[in-house]
C-alpha positions, 0 to 999 in steps of 0.5 A, a space after each residue: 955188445 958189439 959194433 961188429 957189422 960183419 955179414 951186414 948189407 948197407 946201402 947210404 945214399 948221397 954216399 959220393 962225398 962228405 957225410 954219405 962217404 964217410 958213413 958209407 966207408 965207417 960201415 965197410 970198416 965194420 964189416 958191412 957190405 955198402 952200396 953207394 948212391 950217388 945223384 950227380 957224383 959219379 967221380 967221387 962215388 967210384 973212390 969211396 966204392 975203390 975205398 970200400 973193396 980195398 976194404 975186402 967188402 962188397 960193393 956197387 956204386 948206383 946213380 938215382 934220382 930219389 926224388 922219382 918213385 921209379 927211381 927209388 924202388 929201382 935203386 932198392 931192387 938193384 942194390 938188394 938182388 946185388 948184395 942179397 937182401 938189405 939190412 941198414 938203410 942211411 937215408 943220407 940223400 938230400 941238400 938246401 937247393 940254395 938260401 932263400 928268405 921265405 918272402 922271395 921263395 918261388 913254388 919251384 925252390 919250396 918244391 924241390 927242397 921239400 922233395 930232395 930232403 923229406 921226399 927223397 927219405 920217404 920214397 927210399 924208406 917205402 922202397 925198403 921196406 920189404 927188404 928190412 922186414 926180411 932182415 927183421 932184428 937186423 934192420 935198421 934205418 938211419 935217416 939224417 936231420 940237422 940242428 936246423 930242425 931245432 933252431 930254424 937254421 941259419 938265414 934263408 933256410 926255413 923250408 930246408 928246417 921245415 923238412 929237416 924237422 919234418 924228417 925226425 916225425 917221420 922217423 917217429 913214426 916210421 919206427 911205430 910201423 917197423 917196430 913189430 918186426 925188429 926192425 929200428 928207425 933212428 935219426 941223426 941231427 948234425 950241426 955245423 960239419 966242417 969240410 963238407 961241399 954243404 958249407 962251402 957252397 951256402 955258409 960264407 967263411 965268416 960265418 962258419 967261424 963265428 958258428 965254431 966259435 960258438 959250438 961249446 966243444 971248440 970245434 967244427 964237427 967232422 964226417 967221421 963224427 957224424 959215421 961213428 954214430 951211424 956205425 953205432 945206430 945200426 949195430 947190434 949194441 943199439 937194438 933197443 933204441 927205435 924213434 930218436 933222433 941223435 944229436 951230433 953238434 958238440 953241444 949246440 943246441 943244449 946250451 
């Protein structure tokens, strides 16, 4: 049993801040090679790639935007003839738009929160395929979920739930189809994470500190607690482990 991802190649999208940079960053320390996609975070995105190579690993830092098929499937082209194949795939991309109670969401706001989450996993999934099957009990896909799945989330984020809950039954399934060949498919659900542009941007102060007072562990989940599961999901010491979805939110949900 090993955690070692020596001779790996990874790509986490979304990888230009908070939870994406800090999976991006615990597979380079590994020993994987990363690629780092970023949609509108170039800045942010070169650091973690200078982090990456101060870390001896391969890297490439790519923009896309994963709500566009073309987009998609060049992003996997590019990063696999970069670093020779793909073997771990973090579908990290995705985002809440904003809140919205379901009474006042427009079209528009329904479409591009389905597309950011839901879409954007889909589209890189499908684009990946080919590689992972090369890769065969090497492949991994690791996608991102969220406590919202389970608890519909907090107010005026029933669609962002939706796709979140939506995303675990995609990972079922796309685990069925990869199954064959060695290849796993994993998701991971985090609950409230502390420091991240996510809650600073939607969940007011007073808020997050009444979700932290309520999380049984006493405390917000970091980026690097959601990385460590990642590492473990796409190592060798989880190749039996295909369809689940693992829960990271110092015991929220359980209670």
């Amino acid at each position: 049993m090993t955690f070692d991802l020596t001779g790996r190649r990874a790509l986490v999208t979304g990888a230009g801040h908070g939870i994406g940079a800090a999976i991006a960053v615990a597979l380079a320390r590994a020993g994987a090679d990363v690629a780092v996609h970023h949609g509108h975070s170039a800045g942010p995105a070169a650091e973690v790639g200078a982090a990456i190579e101060a870390l001896g690993r391969k890297t490439v830092v790519r923009q896309a935007d994963l709500t566009r098929t073309e987009e998609a499937d060049g992003l996997l082209d590019d990063v696999a003839g970069f670093l020779g194949g793909l073997d771990v795939l973090v579908c990290n991309a995705g985002g809440m738009v904003g809140r919205s109670p379901v009474a006042e969401m427009t079209d528009d706001h329904y479409q591009r929160v389905v597309d950011l989450n839901l879409g954007s996993t889909f589209r890189t999934a499908r684009a990946a395929i080919p590689h992972l099957r090369e890769a065969g009990v090497r492949g991994r896909v690791i996608t991102m979920s969220s406590l919202a799945a389970e608890n519909g989330g907090g107010a005026g984020s029933a669609v962002y739930a939706a796709a979140k809950a939506a995303v675990r039954g995609f990972t079922k399934g796309l685990a069925k189809e990869l199954a064959a060949g060695g290849a796993t498919v994993n998701a991971v659900a985090p609950g409230f994470i502390g420091g991240t542009a996510f809650h600073d941007t939607f969940t007011p102060p007073e808020v997050q500190r009444n979700i932290v007072a309520g999380v049984p562990l006493g405390r917000a989940g970091t980026p690097d607690d959601v990385a460590g599961a990642v590492v473990w999901l796409a190592s060798d010491a989880a190749a039996y482990i295909t369809g689940a979805t693992i829960d990271i939110d110092g015991g929220a949900w359980f209670r």
